[in-house]
KEKOL-337795 format. One record per residue (C-alpha): residue number from 1; residue in one letter; y, x, z. Coordinates in Angstrom, 3 decimals. Layout:
! residues N
{pos:NUM code:A y:Y x:X z:Z}
...
! end
This chain:
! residues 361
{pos:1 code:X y:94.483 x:90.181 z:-95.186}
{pos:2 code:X y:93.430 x:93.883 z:-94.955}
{pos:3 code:X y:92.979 x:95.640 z:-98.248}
{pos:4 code:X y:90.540 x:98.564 z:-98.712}
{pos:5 code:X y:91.470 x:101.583 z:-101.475}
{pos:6 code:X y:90.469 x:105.013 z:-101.915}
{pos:7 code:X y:93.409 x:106.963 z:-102.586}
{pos:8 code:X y:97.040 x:107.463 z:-101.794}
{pos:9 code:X y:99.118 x:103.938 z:-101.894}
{pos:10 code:X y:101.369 x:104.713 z:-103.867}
{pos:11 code:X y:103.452 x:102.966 z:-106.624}
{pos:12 code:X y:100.692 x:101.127 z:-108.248}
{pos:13 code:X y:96.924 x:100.367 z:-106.579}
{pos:14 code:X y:93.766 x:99.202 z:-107.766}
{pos:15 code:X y:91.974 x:96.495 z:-105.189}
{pos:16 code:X y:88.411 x:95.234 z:-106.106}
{pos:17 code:X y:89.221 x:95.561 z:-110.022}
{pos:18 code:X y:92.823 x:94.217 z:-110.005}
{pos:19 code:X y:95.855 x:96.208 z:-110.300}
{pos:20 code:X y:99.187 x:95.902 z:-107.971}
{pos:21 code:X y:102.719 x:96.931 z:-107.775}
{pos:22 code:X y:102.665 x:98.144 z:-104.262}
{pos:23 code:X y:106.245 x:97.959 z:-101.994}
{pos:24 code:X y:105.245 x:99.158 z:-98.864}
{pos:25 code:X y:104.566 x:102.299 z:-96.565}
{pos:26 code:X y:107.188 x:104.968 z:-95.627}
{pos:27 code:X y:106.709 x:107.176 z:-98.607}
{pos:28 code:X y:110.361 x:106.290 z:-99.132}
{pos:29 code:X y:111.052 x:109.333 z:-101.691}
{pos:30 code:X y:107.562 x:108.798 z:-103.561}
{pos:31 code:X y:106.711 x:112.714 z:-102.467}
{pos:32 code:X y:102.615 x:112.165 z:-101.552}
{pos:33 code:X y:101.782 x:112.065 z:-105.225}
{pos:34 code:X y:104.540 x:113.878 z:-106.988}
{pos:35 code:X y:103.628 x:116.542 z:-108.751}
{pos:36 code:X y:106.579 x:118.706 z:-108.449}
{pos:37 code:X y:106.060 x:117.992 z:-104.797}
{pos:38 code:X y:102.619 x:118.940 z:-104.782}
{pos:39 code:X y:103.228 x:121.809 z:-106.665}
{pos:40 code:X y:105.060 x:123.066 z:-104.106}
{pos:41 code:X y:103.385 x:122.269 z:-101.162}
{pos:42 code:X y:100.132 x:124.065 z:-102.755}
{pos:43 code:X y:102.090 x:126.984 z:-103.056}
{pos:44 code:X y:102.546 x:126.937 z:-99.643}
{pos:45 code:X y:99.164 x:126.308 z:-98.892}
{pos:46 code:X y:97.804 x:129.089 z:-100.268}
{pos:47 code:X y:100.311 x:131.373 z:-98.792}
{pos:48 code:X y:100.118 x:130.288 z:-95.255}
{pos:49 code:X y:96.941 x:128.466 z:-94.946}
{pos:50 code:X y:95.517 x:125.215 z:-94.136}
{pos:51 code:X y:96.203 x:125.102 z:-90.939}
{pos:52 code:X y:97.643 x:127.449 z:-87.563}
{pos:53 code:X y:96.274 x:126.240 z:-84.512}
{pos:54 code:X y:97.879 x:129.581 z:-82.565}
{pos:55 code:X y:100.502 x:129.218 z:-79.702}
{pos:56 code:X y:104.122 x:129.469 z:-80.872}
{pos:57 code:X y:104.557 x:131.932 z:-78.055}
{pos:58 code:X y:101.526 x:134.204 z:-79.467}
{pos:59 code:X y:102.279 x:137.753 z:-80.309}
{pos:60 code:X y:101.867 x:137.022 z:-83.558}
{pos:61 code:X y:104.646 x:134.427 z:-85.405}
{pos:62 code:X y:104.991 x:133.180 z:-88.797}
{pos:63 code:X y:108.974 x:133.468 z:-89.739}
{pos:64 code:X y:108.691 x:129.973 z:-91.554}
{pos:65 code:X y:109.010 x:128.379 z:-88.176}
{pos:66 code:X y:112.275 x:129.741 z:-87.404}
{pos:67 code:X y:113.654 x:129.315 z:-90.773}
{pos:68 code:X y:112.796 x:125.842 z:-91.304}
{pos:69 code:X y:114.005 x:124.713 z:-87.699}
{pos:70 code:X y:117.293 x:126.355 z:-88.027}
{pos:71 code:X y:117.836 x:125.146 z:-92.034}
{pos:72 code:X y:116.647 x:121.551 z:-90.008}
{pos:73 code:X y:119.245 x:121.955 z:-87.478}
{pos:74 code:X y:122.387 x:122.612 z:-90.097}
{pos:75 code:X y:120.956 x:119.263 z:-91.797}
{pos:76 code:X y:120.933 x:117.333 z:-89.073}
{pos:77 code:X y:123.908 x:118.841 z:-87.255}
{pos:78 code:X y:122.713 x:119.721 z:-83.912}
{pos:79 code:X y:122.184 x:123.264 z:-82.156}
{pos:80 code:X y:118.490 x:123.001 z:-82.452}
{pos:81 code:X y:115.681 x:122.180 z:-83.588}
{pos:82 code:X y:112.004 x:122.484 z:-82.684}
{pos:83 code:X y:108.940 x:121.364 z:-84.814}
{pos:84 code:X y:105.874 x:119.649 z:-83.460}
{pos:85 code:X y:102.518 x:118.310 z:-85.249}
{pos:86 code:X y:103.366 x:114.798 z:-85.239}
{pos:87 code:X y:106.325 x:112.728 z:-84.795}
{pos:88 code:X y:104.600 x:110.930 z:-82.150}
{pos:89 code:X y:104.098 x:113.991 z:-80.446}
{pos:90 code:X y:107.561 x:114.800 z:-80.641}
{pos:91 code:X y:108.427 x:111.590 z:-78.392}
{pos:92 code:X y:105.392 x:111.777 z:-75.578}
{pos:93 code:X y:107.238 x:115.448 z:-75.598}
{pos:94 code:X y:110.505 x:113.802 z:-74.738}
{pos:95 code:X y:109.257 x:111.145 z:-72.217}
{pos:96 code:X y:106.673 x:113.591 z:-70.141}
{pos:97 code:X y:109.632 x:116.462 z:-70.250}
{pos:98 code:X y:112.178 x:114.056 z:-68.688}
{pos:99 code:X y:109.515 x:112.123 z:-66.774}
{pos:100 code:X y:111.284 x:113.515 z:-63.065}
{pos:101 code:X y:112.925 x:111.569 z:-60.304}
{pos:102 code:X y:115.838 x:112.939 z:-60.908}
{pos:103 code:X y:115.960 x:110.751 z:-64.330}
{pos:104 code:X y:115.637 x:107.168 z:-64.548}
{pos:105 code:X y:114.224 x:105.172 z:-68.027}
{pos:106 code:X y:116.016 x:102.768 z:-70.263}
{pos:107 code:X y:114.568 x:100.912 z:-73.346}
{pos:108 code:X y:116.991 x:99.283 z:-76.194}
{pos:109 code:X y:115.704 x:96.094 z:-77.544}
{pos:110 code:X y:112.879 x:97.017 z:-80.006}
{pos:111 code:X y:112.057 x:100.613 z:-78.589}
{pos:112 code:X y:109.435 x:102.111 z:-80.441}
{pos:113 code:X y:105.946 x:103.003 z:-78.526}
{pos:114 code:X y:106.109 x:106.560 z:-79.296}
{pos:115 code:X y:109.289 x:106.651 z:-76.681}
{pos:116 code:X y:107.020 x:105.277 z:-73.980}
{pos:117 code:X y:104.782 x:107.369 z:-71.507}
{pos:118 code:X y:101.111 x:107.156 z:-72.867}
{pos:119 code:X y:99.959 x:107.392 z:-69.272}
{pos:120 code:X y:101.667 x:104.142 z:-68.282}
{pos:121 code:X y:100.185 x:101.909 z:-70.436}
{pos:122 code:X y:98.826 x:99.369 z:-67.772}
{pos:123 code:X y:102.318 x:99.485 z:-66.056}
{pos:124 code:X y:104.365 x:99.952 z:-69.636}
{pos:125 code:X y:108.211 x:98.668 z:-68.849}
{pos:126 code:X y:109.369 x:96.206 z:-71.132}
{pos:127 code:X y:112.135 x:97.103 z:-73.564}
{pos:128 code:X y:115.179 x:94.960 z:-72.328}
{pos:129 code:X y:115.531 x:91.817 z:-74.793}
{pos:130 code:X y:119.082 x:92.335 z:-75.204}
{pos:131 code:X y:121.889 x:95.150 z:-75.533}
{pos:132 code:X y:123.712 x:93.106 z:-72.813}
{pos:133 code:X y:121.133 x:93.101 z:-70.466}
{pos:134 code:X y:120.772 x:96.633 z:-71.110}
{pos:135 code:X y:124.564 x:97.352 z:-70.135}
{pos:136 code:X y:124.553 x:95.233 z:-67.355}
{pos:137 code:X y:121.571 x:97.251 z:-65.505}
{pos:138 code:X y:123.123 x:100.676 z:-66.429}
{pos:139 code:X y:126.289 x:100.066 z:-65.052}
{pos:140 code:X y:124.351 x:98.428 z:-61.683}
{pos:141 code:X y:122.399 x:102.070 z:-62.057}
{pos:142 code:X y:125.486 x:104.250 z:-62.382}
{pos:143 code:X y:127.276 x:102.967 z:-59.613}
{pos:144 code:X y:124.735 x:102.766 z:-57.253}
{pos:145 code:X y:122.375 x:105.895 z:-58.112}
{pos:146 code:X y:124.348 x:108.844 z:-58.025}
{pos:147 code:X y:121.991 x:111.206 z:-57.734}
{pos:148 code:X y:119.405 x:109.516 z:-60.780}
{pos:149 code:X y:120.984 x:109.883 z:-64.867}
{pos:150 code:X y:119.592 x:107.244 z:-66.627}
{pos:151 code:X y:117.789 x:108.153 z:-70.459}
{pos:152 code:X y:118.033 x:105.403 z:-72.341}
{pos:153 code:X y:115.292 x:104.847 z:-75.873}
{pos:154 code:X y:116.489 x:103.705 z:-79.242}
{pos:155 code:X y:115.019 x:103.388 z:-82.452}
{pos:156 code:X y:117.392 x:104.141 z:-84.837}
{pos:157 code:X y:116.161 x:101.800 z:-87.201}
{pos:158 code:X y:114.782 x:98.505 z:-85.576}
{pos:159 code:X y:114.406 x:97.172 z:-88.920}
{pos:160 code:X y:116.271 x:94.177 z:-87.373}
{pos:161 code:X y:119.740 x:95.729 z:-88.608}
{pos:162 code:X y:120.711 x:95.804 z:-85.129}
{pos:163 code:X y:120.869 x:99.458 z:-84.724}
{pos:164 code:X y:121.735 x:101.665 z:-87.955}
{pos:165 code:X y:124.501 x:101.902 z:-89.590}
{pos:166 code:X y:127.045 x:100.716 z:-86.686}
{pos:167 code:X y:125.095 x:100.702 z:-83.588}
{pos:168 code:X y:127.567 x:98.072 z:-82.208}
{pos:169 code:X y:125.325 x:97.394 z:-78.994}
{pos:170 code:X y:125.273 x:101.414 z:-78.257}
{pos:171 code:X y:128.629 x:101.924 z:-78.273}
{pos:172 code:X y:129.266 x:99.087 z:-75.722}
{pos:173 code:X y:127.191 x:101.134 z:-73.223}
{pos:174 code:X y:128.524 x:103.557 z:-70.556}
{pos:175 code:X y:127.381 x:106.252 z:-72.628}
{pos:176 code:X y:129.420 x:108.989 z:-71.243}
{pos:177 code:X y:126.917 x:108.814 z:-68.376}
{pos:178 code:X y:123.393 x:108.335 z:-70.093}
{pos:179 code:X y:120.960 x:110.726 z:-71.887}
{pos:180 code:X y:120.793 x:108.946 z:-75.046}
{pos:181 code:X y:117.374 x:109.731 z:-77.052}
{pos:182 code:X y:116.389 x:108.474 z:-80.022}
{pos:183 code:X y:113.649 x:108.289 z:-82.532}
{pos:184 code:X y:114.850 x:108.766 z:-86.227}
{pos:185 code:X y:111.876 x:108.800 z:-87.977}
{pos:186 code:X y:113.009 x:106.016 z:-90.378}
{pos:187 code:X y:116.440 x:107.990 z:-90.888}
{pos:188 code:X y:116.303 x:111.020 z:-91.535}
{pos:189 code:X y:115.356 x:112.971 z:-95.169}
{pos:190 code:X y:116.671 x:109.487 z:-96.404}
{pos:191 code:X y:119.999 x:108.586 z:-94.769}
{pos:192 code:X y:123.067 x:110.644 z:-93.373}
{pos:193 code:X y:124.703 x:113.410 z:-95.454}
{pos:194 code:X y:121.648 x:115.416 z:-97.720}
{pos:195 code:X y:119.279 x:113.247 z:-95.495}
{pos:196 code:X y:120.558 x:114.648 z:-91.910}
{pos:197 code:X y:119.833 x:110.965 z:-90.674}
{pos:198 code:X y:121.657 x:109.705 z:-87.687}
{pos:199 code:X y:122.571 x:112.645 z:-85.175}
{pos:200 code:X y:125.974 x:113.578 z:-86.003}
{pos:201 code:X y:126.917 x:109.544 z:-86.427}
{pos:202 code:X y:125.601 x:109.221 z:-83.186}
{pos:203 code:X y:126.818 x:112.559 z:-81.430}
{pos:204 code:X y:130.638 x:110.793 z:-82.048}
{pos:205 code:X y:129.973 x:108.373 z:-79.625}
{pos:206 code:X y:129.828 x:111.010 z:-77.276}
{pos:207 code:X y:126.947 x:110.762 z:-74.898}
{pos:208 code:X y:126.309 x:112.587 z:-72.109}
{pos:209 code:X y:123.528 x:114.179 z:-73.865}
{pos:210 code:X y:121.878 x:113.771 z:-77.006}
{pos:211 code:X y:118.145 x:114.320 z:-77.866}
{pos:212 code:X y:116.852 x:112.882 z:-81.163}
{pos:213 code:X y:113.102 x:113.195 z:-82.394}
{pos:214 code:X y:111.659 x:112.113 z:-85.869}
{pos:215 code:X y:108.456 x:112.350 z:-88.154}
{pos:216 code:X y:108.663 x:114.401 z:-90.697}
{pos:217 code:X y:106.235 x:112.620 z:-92.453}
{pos:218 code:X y:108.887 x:109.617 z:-93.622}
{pos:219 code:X y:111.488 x:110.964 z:-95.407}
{pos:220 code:X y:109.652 x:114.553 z:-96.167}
{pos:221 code:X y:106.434 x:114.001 z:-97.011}
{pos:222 code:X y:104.247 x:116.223 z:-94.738}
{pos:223 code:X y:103.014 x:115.669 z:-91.215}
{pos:224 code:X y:104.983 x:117.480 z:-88.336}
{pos:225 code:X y:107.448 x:116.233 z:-86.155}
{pos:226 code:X y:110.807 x:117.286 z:-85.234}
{pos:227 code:X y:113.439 x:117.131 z:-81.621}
{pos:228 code:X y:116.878 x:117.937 z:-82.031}
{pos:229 code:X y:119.396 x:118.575 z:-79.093}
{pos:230 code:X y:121.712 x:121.120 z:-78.051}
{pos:231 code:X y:120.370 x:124.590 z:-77.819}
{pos:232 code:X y:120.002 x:125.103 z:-73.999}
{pos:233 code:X y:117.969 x:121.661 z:-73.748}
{pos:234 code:X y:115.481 x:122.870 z:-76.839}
{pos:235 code:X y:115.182 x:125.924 z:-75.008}
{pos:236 code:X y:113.810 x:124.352 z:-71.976}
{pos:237 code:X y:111.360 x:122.228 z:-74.421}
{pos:238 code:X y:110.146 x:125.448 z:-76.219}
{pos:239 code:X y:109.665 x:127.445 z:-72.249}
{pos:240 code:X y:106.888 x:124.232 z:-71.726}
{pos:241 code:X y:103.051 x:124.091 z:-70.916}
{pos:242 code:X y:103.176 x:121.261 z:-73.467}
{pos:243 code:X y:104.846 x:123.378 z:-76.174}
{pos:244 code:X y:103.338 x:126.271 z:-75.565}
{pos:245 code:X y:99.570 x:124.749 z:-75.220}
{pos:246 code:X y:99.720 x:122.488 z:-78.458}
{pos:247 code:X y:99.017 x:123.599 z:-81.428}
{pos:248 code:X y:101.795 x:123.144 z:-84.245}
{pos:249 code:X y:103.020 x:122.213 z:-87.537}
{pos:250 code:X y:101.128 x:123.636 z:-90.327}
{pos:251 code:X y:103.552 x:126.257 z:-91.400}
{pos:252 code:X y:102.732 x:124.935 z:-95.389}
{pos:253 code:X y:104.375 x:121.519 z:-94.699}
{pos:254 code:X y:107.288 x:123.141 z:-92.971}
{pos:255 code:X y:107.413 x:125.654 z:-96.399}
{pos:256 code:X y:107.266 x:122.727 z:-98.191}
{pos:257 code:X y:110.363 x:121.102 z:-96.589}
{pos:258 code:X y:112.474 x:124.589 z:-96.365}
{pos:259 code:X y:111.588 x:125.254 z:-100.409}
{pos:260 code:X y:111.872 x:121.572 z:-101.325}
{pos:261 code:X y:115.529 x:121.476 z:-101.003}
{pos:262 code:X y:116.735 x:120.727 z:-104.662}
{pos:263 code:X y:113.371 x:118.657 z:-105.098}
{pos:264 code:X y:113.854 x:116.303 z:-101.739}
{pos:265 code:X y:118.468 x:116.269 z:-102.914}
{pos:266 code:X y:116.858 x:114.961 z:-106.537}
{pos:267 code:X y:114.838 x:112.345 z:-105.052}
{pos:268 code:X y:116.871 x:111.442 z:-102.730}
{pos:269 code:X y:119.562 x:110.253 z:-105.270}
{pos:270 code:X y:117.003 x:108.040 z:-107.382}
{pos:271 code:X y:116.317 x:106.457 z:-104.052}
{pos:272 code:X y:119.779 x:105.593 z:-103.750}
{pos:273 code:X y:120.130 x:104.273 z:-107.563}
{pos:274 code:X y:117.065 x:101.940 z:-106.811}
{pos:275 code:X y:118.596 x:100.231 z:-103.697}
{pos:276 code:X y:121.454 x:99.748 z:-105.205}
{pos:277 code:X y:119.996 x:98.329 z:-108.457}
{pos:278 code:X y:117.432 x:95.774 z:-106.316}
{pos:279 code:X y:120.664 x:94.610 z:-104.388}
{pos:280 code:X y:122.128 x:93.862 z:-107.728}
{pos:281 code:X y:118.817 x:91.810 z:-109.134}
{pos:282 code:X y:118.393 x:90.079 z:-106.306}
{pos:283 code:X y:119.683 x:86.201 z:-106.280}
{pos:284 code:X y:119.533 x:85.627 z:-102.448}
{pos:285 code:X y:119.805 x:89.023 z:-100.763}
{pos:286 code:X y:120.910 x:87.298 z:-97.602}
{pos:287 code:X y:117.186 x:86.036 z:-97.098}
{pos:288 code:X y:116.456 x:89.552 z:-96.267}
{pos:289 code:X y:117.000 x:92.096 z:-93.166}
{pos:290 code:X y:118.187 x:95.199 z:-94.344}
{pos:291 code:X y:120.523 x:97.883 z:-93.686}
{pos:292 code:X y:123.437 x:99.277 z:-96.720}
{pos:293 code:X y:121.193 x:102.655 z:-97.535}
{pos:294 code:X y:117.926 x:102.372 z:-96.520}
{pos:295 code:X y:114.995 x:101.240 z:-98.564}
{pos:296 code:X y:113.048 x:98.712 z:-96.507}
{pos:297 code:X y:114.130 x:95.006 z:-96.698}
{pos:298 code:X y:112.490 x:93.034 z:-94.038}
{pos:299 code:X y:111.083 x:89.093 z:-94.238}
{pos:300 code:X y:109.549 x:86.208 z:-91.989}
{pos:301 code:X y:108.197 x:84.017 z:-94.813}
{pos:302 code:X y:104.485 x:84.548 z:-95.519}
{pos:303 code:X y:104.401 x:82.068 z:-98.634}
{pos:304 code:X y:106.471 x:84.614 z:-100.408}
{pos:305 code:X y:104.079 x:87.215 z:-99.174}
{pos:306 code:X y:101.524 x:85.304 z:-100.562}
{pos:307 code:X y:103.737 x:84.352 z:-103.822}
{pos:308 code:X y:103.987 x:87.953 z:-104.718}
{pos:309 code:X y:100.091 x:88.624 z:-104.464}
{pos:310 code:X y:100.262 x:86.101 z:-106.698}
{pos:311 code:X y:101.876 x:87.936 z:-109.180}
{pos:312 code:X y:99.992 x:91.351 z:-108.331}
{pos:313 code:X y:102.248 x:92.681 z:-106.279}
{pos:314 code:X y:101.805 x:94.052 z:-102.696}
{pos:315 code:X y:104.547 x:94.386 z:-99.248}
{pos:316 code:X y:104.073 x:95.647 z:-95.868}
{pos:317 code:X y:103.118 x:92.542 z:-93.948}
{pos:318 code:X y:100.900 x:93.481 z:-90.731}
{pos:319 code:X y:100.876 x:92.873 z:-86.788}
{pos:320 code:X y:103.141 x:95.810 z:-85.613}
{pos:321 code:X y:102.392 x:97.880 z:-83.267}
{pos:322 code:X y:99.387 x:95.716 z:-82.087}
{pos:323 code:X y:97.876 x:92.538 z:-82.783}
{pos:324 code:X y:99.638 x:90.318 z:-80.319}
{pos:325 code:X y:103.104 x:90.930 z:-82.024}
{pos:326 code:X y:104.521 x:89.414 z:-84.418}
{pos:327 code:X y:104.218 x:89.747 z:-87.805}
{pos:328 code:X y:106.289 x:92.316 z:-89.958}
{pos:329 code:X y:106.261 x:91.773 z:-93.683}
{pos:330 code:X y:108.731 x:94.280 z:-95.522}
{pos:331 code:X y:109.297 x:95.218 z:-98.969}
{pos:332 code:X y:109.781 x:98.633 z:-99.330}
{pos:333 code:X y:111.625 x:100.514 z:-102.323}
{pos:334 code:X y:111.102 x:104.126 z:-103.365}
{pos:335 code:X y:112.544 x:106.929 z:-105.148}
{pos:336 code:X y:109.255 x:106.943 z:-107.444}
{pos:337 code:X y:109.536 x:103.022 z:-108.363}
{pos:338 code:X y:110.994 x:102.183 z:-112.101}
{pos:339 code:X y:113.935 x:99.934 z:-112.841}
{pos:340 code:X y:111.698 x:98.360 z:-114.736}
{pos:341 code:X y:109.361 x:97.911 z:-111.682}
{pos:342 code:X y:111.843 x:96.958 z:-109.686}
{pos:343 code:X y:113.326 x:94.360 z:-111.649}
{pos:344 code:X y:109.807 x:92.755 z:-111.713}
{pos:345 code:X y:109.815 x:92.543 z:-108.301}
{pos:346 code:X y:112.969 x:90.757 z:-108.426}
{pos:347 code:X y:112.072 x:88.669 z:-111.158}
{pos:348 code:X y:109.303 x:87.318 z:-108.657}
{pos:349 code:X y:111.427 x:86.978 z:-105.753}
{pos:350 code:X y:114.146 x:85.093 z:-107.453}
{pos:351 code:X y:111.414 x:82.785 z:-109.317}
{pos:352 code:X y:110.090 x:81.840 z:-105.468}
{pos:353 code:X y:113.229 x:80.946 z:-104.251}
{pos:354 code:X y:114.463 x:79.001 z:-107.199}
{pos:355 code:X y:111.045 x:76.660 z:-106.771}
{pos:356 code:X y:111.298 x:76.469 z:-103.340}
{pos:357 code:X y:114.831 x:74.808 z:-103.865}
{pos:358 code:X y:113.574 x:72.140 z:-106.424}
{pos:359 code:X y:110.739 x:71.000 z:-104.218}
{pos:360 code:X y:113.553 x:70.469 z:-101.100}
{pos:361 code:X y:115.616 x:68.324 z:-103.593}
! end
């Protein structure tokens, strides 16, 4: 059931009079409404502005794009790095760039729709349903289109567990052959080494080429999106219509990431100390999808949803990305949660599962 507030969701909301303990969104490192965070942020503000709707290829350039893309790139570990206003921009980027004949498209079980073309709705290809399936009909490609490379779409986090950490059905692909791109909005400021996410795990299993795109919005805290590949493909991206015609991040939220460094490292360690102390509360951890490092463990029962409303405390649990799928329900820790909070949560959890063992006896 949809719930109506009027301010940030953070830790704690207030719904018609009652309050909750809320464990959902992708504020993952509780940034929105830290103050520290904030502080900084506003510094930025009033030093470059709300908002810079110029070109990136005016006459006129503000530094901070530069030095946040290349302090980006070292993170990450790739030669580049561009910045975009949205993450979702960053992957309609991707797909119209490589949207030629002389490239074919791939989608990985559970592709998210920001890797699709948003002009081929009505004719949208299906992701394949397996990994198999998806090695079967690039190896049919390969051998019999020489003159097509196929780009095949992953989400780096499906949320399934199928993907991130080992990416077992990846590396059974012909992937010396394939432009492998990936969204890693769910990755990185949160996972990888200092929050680099996924790139230089996945750059070892040495694709032909390598292009991974993100929100920024996730795991930093400010709108903007981000593409990462080597230096001669970001080159091409940045020489674009597309690039040069959209406006682009506000230069404050890209401050805010470069000068957040110790802030975003400090976070980014309590994060870590609340996984691992839920993992540790929890009685049945197996009744849970999750991955060893990230924050969001996913469900299918809606009577616990409901149990833990119960008990005033709110999940993720929606149709995702429309309302024909299925339903995602997700608790999701964060760097601002208590252990205290936390092991409330658990307390709840456990106390479900315990009753719903006595009444199958």
């Amino acid at each position: 059931m949809t719930k109506y507030i009027n301010s940030f969701p953070s830790k704690n909301i207030q719904v018609k009079g009652t309050n909750y303990l809320y464990f959902g969104g992708t504020a993952y490192l509780g940034l929105q409404t830290d103050l520290e965070f904030q502080n900084i942020y506003i510094d930025n503000l009033r030093k470059y502005g709300t908002n810079y709707g110029a070109s990136r290829k005016s006459n006129i350039r503000i530094s901070i794009f530069d030095q946040t893309e290349s302090y980006l790139a070292k993170l990450v570990g790739s030669e580049a790095c561009v910045t975009l206003s949205s993450g979702y921009l960053a992957g309609q980027f991707i797909s119209q760039f490589l949207n030629r004949k002389e490239f074919r498209f791939f989608y990985s079980p559970n592709t998210h729709s920001a890797l699709y073309l948003c002009n081929n709705q009505e004719n949208k290809p299906k992701s394949y349903i397996t990994f198999a399936a998806l090695n079967i009909a690039l190896r049919d490609h390969l051998e019999k289109n020489k003159d097509s490379t196929p780009v095949v779409f992953l989400d780096s986090i499906d949320f399934s567990g199928a993907n991130f950490p080992d990416f077992n059905g990846l590396k059974a692909l012909p992937l010396n052959g394939v432009i492998l791109v990936v969204d890693d909005s769910h990755g990185i400021g949160i996972l990888g080494k200092n929050g680099g996410g996924v790139f230089s795990s996945l750059k070892k299993l040495h694709p032909k080429e390598l292009i991974v795109c993100c929100s920024l919005g996730k795991g930093f805290g400010v709108q903007g999106g981000a593409i990462f590949a080597d230096t001669k493909r970001i080159n091409e991206f940045i020489e674009t219509d597309f690039f040069g015609g959209s406006s682009p991040a506000a230069p404050a939220n890209l401050a805010t990431i470069y000068f957040g460094e110790e802030l975003l490292n400090k976070k980014r360690s309590l994060l870590e100390q609340n996984i691992e102390f839920f993992r540790t509360q929890i009685n049945l951890i197996t009744k849970f999808k999750s991955m060893i490092g990230h924050p969001a463990f996913t469900f299918a029962d809606e009577n616990l949803t409901q149990h833990l409303e119960e008990h005033q405390i709110l999940v993720t649990s929606f149709r995702y990305p429309n309302e024909k799928a299925s339903l995602m329900s997700r608790i999701v820790l964060s760097a601002a949660h208590t252990k205290e909070e936390i092991n409330t949560l658990c307390g709840v959890i456990n106390s479900f599962y315990s009753n719903t063992k006595k009444k199958a006896k």
